[in-house]
C-alpha positions in Angstrom: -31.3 11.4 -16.1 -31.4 7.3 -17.3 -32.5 5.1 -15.2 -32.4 1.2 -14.8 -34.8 -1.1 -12.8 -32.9 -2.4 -9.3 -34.3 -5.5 -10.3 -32.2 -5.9 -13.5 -28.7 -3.6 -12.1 -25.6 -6.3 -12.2 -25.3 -8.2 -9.5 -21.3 -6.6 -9.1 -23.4 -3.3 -8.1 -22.7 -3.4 -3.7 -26.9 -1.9 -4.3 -30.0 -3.8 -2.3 -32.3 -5.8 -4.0 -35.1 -3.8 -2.5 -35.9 -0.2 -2.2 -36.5 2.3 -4.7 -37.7 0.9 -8.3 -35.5 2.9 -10.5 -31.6 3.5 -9.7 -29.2 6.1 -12.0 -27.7 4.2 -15.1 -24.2 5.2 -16.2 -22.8 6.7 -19.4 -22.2 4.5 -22.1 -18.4 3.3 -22.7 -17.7 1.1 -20.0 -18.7 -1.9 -19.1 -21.9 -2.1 -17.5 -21.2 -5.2 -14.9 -17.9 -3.8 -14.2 -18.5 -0.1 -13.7 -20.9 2.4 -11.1 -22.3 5.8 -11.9 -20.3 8.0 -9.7 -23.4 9.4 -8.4 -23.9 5.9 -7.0 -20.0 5.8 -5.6 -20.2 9.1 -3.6 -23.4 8.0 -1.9 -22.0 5.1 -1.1 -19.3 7.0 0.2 -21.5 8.5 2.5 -20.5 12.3 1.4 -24.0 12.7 0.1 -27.3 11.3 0.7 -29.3 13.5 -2.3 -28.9 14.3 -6.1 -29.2 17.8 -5.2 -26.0 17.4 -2.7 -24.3 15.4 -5.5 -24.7 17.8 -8.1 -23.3 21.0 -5.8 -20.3 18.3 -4.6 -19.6 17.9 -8.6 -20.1 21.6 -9.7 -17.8 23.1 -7.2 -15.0 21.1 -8.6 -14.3 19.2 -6.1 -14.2 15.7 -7.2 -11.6 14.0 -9.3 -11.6 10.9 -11.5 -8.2 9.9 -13.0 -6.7 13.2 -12.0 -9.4 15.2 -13.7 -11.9 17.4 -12.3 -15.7 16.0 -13.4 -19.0 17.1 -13.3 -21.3 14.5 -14.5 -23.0 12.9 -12.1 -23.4 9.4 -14.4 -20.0 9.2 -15.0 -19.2 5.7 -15.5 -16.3 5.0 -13.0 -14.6 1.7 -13.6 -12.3 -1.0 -12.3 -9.1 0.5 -11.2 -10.3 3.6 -12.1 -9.3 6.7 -9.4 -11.6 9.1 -7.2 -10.0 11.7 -5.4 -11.8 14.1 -2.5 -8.4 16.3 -2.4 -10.5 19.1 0.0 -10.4 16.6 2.4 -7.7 14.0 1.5 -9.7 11.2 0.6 -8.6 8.6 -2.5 -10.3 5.9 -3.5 -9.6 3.5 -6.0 -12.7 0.9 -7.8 -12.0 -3.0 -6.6 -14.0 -5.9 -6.4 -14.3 -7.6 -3.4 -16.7 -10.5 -2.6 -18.2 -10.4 -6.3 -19.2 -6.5 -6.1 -17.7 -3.3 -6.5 -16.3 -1.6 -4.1 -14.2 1.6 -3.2 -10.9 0.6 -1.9 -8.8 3.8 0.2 -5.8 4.8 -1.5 -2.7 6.8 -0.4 -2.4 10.1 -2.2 1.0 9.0 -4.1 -1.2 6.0 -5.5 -3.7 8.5 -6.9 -1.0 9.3 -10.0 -0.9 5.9 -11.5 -3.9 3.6 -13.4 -3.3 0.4 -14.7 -5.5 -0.4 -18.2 -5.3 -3.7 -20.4 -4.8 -3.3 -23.8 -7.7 -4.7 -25.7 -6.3 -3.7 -29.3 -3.0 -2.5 -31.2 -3.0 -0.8 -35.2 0.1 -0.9 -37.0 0.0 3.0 -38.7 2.8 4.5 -41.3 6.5 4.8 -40.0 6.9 1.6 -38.0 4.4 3.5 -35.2 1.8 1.8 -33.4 -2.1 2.7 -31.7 -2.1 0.8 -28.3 -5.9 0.7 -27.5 -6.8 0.7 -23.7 -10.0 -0.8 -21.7 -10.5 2.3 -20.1 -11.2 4.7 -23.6 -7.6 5.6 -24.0 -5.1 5.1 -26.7 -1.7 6.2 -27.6 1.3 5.6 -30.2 4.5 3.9 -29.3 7.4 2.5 -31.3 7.2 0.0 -28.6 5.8 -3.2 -28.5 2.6 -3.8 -26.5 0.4 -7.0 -26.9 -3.1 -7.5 -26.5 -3.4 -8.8 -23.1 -0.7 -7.3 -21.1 -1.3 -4.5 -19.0 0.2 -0.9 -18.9 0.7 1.3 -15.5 -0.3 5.0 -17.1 0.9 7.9 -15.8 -2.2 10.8 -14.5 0.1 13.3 -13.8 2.7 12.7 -17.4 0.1 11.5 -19.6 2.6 8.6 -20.3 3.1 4.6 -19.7 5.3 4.2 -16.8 5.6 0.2 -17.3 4.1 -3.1 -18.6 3.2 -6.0 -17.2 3.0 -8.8 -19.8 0.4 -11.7 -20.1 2.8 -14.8 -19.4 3.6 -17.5 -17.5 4.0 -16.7 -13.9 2.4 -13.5 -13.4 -0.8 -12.6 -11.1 -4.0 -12.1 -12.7 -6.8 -10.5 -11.2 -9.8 -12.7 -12.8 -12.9 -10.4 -14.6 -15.9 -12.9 -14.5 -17.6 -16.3 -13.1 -17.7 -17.8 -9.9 -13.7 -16.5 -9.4 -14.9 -13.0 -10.0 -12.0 -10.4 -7.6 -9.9 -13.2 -6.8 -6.3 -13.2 -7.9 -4.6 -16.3 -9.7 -1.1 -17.0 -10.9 -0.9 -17.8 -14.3 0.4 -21.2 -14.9 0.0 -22.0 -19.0 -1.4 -20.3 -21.9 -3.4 -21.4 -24.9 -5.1 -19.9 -28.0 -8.3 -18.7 -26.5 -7.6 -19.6 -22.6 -5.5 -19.4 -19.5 -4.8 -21.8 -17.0 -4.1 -20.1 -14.1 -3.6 -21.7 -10.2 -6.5 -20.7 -7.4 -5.9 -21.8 -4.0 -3.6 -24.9 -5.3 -6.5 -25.8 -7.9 -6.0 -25.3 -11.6 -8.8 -23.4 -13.4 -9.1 -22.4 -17.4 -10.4 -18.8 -18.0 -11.1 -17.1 -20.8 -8.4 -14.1 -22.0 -10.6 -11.5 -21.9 -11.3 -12.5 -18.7 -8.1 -12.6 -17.2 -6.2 -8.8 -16.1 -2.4 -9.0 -15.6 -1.9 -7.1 -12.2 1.5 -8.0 -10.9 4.5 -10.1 -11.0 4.6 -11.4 -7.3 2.6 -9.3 -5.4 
């Protein structure tokens, strides 16, 4: 198994300082300050306090991330991403909260829905188009989707349920700095930034920074 020194885990890792030298690095694919091996997530969970426990959790099938059954103890679990305990009716969905990741209870009904930015879109023969997700996924629409907005994907239908576009108005939920986990409204665009309203204060952040979330809630 990969390891990383405690020392130099991101900060957005809810991990002491202090203890053990080494802690478990996570598959490549996500990204790093934003995501926890899910080893990590089910001991902080508290379901497990040992690798060995992990591993028999994960090889009896009984843990789910985005409505699929996994088995690799570094998966790397990221924001908004979904972990389900269905044995015993726990779901937990991957927030940030005070500048760290954390697991945030779920219902069950909220387990079948994920919402991904797109990051990239590829114009292909007959008028079709590749919509590139942050999470790894992609898929081909007639539809329009921008680079920016977000999508609300389906688990259960493998499909996009809605959008939610990057525009005046909407909430953001902002990816970086000093704002990192708070949520802003949107207020102007420009080329390469977003001005968006925090607690009756105007502050510019970058686009990729910036993760459409909602309309007015």
């Amino acid at each position: 198994m990969a390891y990383i020194k405690r020392l130099a885990m991101p900060k957005t890792w809810p991990l002491a300082r202090k203890g053990s030298v080494y802690v478990a690095k996570p598959l490549p694919g996500r990204k790093l300050q934003l995501s926890l091996p899910l080893n990590i997530a089910i001991k902080l969970l508290d379901y497990a306090k040992t690798s060995r426990e992990i591993k028999f959790i994960l090889n009896s099938g009984k843990v789910k991330v985005n409505n699929k059954v996994v088995k690799e103890p570094r998966l790397a679990i990221s924001l908004f991403d979904v972990i389900s305990f269905p044995q015993i009716k726990k779901y937990f969905r991957v927030m940030i909260k005070n500048k760290k990741l954390f697991l945030h209870e779920i219902r069950e009904e909220e387990t079948k829905i994920k919402p991904a930015k797109v990051i990239n879109s590829i114009t292909l023969k007959g008028s079709k188009r590749q919509i590139n997700l942050d999470d790894g996924r992609n898929f081909l629409s007639a539809e329009k989707y921008s680079v920016g907005n977000t999508v609300i994907f389906n688990l259960e239908s493998k499909k996009v349920d809605s959008q939610l576009k990057l525009e005046k108005g909407n909430l953001a939920y902002l990816l970086s700095g000093k704002h990192l986990g708070r949520v802003a409204k949107i207020v102007d665009i420009d080329a390469g930034s977003i001005i968006c309203e925090l607690d009756s204060e105007k502050i510019n952040v970058l686009k990729k920074h910036v993760f459409i979330i909602g309309k007015d809630k």
